[in-house]
C-alpha positions in Angstrom: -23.4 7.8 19.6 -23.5 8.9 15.9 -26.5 7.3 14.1 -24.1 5.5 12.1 -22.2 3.9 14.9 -25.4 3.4 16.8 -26.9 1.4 13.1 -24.1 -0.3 13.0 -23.5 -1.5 17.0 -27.0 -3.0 16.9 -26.8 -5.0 13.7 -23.7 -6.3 15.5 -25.3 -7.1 18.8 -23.0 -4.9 20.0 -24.2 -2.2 22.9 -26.1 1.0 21.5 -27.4 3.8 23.7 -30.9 3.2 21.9 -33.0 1.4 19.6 -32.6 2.7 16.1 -35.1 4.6 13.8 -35.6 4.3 10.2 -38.9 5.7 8.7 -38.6 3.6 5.8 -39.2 4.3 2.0 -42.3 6.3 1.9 -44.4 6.4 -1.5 -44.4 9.3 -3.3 -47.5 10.0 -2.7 -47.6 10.5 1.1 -44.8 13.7 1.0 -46.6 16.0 0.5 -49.2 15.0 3.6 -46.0 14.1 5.4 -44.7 17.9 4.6 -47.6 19.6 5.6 -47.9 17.8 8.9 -44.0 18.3 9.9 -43.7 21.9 8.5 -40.6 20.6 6.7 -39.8 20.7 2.8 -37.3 17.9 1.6 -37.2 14.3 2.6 -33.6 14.5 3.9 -35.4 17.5 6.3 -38.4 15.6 7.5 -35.6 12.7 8.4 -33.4 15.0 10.7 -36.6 16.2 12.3 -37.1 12.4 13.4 -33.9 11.8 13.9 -33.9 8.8 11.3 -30.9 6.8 11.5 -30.8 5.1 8.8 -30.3 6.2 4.8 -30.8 4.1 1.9 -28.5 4.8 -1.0 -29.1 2.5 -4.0 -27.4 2.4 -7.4 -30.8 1.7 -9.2 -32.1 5.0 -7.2 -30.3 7.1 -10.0 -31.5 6.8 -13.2 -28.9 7.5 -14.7 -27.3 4.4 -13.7 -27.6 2.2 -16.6 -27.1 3.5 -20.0 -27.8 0.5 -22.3 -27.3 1.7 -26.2 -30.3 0.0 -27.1 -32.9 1.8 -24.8 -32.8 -1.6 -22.2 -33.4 -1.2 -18.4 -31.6 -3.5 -16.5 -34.3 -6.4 -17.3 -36.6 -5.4 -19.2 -36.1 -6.6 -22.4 -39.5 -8.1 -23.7 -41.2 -7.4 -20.5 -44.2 -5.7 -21.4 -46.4 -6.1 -18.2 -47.1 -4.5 -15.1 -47.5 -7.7 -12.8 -45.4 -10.8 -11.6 -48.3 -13.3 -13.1 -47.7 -12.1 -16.6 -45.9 -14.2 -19.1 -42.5 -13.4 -19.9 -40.1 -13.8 -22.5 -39.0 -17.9 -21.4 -42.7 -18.3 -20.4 -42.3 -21.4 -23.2 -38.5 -22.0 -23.3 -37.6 -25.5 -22.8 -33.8 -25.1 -24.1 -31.3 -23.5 -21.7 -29.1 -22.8 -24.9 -32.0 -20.5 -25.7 -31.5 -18.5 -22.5 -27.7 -17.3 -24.4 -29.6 -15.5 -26.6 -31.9 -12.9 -24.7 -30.4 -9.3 -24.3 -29.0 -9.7 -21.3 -27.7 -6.9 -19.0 -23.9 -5.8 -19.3 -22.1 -3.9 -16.3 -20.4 -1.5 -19.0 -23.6 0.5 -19.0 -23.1 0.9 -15.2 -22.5 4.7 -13.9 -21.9 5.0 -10.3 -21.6 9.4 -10.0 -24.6 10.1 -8.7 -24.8 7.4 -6.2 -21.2 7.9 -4.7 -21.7 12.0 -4.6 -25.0 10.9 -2.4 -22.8 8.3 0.1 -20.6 11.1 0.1 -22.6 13.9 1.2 -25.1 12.3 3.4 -23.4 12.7 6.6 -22.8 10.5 9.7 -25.9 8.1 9.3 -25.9 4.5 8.8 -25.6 4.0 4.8 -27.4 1.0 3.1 -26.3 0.5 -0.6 -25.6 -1.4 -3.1 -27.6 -3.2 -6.1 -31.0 -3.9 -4.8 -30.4 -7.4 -6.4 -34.2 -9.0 -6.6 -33.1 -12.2 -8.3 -36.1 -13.9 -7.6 -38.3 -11.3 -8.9 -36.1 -10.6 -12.0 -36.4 -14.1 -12.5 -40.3 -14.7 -11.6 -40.4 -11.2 -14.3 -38.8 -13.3 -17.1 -40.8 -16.6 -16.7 -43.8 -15.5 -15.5 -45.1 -16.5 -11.8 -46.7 -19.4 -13.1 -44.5 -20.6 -15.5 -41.9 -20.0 -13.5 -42.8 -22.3 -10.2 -43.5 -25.3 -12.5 -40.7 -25.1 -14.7 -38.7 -25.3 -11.4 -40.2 -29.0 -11.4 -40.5 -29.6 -15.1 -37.3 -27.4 -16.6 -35.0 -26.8 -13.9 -32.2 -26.5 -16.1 -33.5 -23.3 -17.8 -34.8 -22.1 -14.1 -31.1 -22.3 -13.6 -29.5 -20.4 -16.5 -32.1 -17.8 -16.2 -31.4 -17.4 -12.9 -27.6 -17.6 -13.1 -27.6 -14.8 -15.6 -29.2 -12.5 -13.5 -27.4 -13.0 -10.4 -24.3 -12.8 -12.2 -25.0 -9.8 -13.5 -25.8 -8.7 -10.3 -22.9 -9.9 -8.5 -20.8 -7.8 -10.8 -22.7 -5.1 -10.7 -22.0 -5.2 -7.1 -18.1 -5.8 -7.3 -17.7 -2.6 -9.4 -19.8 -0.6 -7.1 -18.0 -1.7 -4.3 -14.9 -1.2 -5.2 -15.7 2.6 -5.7 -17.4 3.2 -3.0 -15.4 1.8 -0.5 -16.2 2.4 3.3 -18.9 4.9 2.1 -21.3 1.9 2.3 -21.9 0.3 6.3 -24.3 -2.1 4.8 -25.3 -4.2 1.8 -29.2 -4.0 1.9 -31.3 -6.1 -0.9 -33.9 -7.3 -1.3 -36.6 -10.2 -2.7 -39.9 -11.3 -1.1 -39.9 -14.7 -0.6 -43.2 -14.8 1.2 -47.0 -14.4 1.0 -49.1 -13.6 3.7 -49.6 -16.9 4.6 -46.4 -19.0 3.7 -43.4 -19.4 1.4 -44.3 -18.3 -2.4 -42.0 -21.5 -3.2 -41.3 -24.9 -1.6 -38.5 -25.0 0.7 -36.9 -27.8 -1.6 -37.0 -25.4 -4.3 -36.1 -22.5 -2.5 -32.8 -24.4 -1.3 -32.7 -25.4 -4.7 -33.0 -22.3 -7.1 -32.5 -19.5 -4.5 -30.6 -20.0 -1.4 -27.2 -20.9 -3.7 -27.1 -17.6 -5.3 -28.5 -16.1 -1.6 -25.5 -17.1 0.0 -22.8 -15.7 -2.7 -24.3 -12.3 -2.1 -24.2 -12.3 1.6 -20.7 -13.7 1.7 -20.0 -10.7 -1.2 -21.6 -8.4 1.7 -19.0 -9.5 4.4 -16.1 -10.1 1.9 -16.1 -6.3 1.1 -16.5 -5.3 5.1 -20.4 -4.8 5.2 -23.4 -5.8 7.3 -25.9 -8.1 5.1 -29.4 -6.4 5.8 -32.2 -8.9 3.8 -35.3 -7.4 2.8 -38.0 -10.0 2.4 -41.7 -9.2 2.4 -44.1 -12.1 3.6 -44.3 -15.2 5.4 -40.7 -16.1 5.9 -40.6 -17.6 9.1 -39.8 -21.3 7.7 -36.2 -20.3 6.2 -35.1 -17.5 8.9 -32.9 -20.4 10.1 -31.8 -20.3 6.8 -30.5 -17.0 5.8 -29.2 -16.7 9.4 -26.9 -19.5 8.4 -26.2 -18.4 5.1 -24.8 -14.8 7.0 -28.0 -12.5 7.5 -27.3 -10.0 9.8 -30.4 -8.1 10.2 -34.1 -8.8 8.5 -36.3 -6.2 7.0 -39.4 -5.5 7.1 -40.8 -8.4 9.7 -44.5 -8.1 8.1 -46.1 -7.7 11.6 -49.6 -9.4 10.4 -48.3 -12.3 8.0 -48.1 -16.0 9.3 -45.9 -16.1 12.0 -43.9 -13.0 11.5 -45.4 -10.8 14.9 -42.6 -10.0 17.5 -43.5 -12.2 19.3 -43.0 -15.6 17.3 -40.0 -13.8 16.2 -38.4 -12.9 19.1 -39.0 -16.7 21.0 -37.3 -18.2 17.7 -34.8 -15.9 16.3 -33.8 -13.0 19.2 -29.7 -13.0 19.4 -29.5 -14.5 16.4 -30.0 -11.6 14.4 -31.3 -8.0 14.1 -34.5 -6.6 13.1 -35.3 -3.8 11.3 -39.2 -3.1 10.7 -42.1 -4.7 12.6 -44.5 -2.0 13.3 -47.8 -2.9 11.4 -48.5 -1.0 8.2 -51.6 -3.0 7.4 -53.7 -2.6 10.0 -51.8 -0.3 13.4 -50.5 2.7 11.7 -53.7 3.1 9.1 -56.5 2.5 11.9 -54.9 2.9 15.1 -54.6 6.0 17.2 -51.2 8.0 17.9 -51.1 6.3 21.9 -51.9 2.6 20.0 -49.0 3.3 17.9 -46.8 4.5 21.1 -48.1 1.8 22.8 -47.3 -1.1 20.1 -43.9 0.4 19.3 -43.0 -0.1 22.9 -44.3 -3.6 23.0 -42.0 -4.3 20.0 -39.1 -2.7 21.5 -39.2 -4.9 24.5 -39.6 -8.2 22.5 -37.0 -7.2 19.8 -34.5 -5.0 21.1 -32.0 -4.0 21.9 -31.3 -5.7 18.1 -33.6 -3.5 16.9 -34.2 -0.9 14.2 -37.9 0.1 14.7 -39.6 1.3 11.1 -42.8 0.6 9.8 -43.5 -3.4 8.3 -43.2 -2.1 5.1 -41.0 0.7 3.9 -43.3 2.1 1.8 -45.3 4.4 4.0 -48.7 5.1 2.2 -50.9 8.1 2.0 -53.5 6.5 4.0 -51.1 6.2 6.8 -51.8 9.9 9.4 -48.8 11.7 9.7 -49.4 11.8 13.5 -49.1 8.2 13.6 -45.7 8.5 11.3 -44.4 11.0 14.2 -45.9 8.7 17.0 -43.9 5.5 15.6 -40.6 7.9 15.4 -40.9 9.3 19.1 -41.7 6.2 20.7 -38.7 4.4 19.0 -36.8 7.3 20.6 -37.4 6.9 24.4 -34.8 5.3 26.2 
């Protein structure tokens, strides 16, 4: 099988010759340790050596893909910070009529070149793409974290308009892109971390509430345009799988091996069949501290509990510099036995 066909088989539970292998996102700060270990001198090299499945192609990768005339990013009008927790620009608002008049985002900056000339070189690999579409943090961004889980109890209605502008804009964003790009794309993979290391960063009343509405318009936007729905969600998340399998998940990323009830195990006695996995090998304590045969070892633990709806990568996608190389190529030739 090609690596795309082989991608796509296991997200739909469909047979595959092998588990897949993505090695994730790694920080820019571990290539060059990467590089020296592998010999190799571009990313796209270092992948083939692996034989990595799996590319991710994202709009927002490019940055030339949004050209606001007033110097805006996507949503960062007014958002001078560096962490969720800071206020933002409706920290105070109590008026959703206020919420009409911040800068919002329009598609018309959008420029897709550099994104589709990627799709269209990269080969016969699995493609993930489209708008990374983090609602929730965009959201949390614009309120604040604080202000933003109480004004779900004492202001829902500007939680609401906040949050319906950006998904909106989003959900466009989406429909152009998709429309160009065509069966270049296999699957629509975003993203939002719902979880902390120990439970939901939100109740589930409010989650159902402010989140899964929007949730479920972008997974059926997913399957309306002919692609696998891949849902990246750091944390704790075991309480709303059930969830986002209803609303149309078809595979979960990353499966934060050492958060509350997110090991293979739990995972596999509540949710195998239901769904595929992508992630799961620890990046907080296995592949920093443990040896190259621990990381064999584990890999082939999670392959037996997970698979054969499995995409083995590391639990987050951003590989770190304190993560050995030899672990990195450990984790890839492990994944690869039959």
């Amino acid at each position: 099988m090609t690596s795309r066909e082989r991608i796509r088989a296991i997200i739909a539970g469909e047979p595959a010759d092998r588990c897949g292998l993505w090695l994730g996102n790694p920080h820019p700060d571990s290539w060059d340790g990467l590089h020296a270990y592998f010999g190799t001198n571009s990313e796209e090299e270092l992948r083939r050596s692996l034989r990595d499945d799996f590319r991710w192609i994202c709009p927002q990768f490019y940055p030339d893909a949004y050209q606001d005339p007033r110097g805006y990013g996507m949503f960062d009008a007014g958002l001078n910070k560096k962490r969720h927790g800071q206020a933002g620009p409706f920290s105070d608002c109590e008026d959703p009529r206020e919420v009409e008049d911040y800068p919002w985002p329009d598609p018309d900056y959008l420029h897709f070149d550099a994104c589709l000339d990627a799709l269209r070189n990269v080969g016969d690999l699995y493609r993930a793409s489209g708008f990374w579409t983090c609602f929730y943090h965009n959201v949390m961004d614009l309120f604040g974290m604080e202000s933003y889980m109480i004004k779900m109890y004492t202001h829902p209605e500007v939680v609401q308009a906040v949050t319906d502008h950006v998904c909106a804009f989003y959900y466009e964003a989406n429909e152009r892109f998709f429309a160009v790009a065509g069966d270049m794309v296999d699957g629509f993979f975003f993203g939002n971390d719902f979880g902390t290391q120990v439970d939901l960063i939100c109740g589930p009343a409010q989650f159902d509430e402010f989140i899964m509405p929007w949730f479920a318009r972008f997974t059926r936007q997913a399957h309306d345009h002919g692609y696998q729905a891949i849902l990246h969600s750091c944390g704790a998340i075991h309480k709303v799988i059930d969830r986002l399998i209803g609303a149309g998940v078809d595979c979960l990323h990353p499966l934060q091996a050492r958060a509350a009830n997110m090991d293979a195990d739990t995972l596999a006695r509540d949710f195998k069949g239901r769904i595929a996995f992508l992630g799961g090998i620890d990046t907080q304590d296995l592949l920093v501290n443990g040896t190259p045969e621990e990381v064999a070892a584990d890999v082939r633990r999670v392959k037996k509990l997970l698979g054969p709806r499995l995409i083995v990568s590391p639990s987050h996608e951003a590989i770190l510099p304190n993560v050995a190389p030899a672990n990195v190529e450990a984790m890839a030739r492990a994944a690869l036995e039959g």
